[in-house]
N, C-alpha and C positions, 0 to 999 in steps of 0.2 A: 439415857435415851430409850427410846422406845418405839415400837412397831406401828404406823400410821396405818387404815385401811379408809378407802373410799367405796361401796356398793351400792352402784347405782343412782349415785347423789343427784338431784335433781335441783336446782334451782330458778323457781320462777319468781317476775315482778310482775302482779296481775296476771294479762295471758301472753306474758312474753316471757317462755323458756330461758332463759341463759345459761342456763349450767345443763347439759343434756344426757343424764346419766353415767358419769365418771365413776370409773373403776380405776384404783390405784391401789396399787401394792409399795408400801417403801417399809423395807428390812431396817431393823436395830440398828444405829449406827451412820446409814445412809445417806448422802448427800443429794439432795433433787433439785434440782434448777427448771420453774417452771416459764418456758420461751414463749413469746405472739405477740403480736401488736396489740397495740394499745386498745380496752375495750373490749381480749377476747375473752376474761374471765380468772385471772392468773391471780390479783388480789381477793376475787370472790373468793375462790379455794381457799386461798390462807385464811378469809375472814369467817370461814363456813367451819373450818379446821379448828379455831380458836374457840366459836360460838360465840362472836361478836354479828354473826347474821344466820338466820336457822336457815334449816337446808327446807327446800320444799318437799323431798321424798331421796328413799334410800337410806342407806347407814354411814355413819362415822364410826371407828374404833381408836382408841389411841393402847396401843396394850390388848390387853384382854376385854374393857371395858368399851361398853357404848357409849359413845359420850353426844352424840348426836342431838339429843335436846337439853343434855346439861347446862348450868351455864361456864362463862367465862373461868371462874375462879376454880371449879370443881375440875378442872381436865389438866391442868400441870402442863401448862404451853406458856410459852414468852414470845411475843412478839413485840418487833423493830417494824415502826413505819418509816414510810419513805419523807414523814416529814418531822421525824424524832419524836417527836411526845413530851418533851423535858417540861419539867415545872421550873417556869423562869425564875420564881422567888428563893429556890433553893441550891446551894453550891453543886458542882459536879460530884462532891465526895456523895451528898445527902441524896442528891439525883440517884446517882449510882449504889448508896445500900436504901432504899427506901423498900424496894422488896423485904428485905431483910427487918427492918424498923417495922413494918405491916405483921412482921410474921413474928416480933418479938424474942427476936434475937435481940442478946447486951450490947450494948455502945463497945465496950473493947473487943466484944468478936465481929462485932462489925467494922470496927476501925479496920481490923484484920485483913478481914474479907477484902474489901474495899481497896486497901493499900496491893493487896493481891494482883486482881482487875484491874487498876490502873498501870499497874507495869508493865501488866501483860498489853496491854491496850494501845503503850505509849503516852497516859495520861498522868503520870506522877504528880508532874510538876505545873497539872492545872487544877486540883483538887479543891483550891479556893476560889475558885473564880464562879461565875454564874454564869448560863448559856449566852449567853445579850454579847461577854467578852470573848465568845469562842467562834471559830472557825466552822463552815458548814462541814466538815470532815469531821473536826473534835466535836461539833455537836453527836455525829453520827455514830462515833466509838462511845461516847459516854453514853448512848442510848442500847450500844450493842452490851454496855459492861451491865446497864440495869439488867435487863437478860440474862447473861452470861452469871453474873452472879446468886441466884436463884437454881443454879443447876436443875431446870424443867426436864421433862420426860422429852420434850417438844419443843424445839428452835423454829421462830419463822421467821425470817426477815424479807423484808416488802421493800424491794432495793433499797438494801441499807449500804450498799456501797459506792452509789452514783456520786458522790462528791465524796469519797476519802482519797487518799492518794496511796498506791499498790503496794507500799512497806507496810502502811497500817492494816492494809485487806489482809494480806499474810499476817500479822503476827493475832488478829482476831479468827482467825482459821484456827490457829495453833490453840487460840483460848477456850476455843470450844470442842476441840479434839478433832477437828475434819484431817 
């Protein structure tokens, strides 16, 4: 894990401001839960944080580093959307180490890995199956375990728990060290 800063972040679309200068501080370790209704900017932040959308003014830090006009790949953040992301053609095991496959890790330490994350998850005994036969809960955990397994500097998840049911929130808490 690692230390997020926000200074001063600014986010406009044309001349409409929406992000108004945020200052964030969140310590190594830290758990933040960003609250508002819908529309007030809660996934902008995550997606400003990843550098899946630049900031219009201000800094990003993740660590030490600026990472504010990096992109995506360069900052060591995993995120979870609110509507999974899964690649339908691929089983939940492949789903789940494909981080790992990109980064060229061997099939048996990825077996590894994988058989890991699924237990922790609750997912053992869906490892063959495709998204299409899963549940909008088991889509959600095998979306948290793509993640989880990558150990990033940077967890985001963009309600990744609106459809799991409260055994699995806990034991994905546990997977990620909160």
């Amino acid at each position: 894990m690692a230390t997020v800063s926000f200074s001063k972040v600014v986010k406009s679309y044309g001349d409409a401001e929406v992000i108004h200068g945020a200052d964030i501080e969140i310590g190594d370790g830290e758990f933040v839960v960003f609250v508002g209704p819908s529309g007030c900017g809660k996934s902008t932040l995550l997606r400003m944080l990843a550098g899946l959308e630049s900031i219009s003014g201000g800094e990003i830090r993740i660590g030490d580093r600026v990472v504010s006009h990096l992109p995506p790949k360069d900052r060591d953040v995993a995120m979870v959307f609110q509507n999974y992301a899964l690649y339908p053609h691929m089983s939940v095991a492949d789903n789940i180490g494909f981080p790992l496959k990109m980064a060229g890790i061997a099939p048996a330490e990825r077996r590894t890995k994988v058989a890991e994350v699924a237990g922790l998850l609750g997912l053992d005994g869906l490892l063959d199956r495709h998204p299409r036969q899963l549940s909008g809960g088991q889509r959600q955990r095998v979306a948290m375990g793509r993640a989880i397994i990558r150990q990033p500097s940077v967890f985001l998840f963009d309600e990744p728990l609106s459809n799991s049911k409260a055994s699995a929130a806990a034991r994905s808490g546990s997977a990620t060290g909160w």
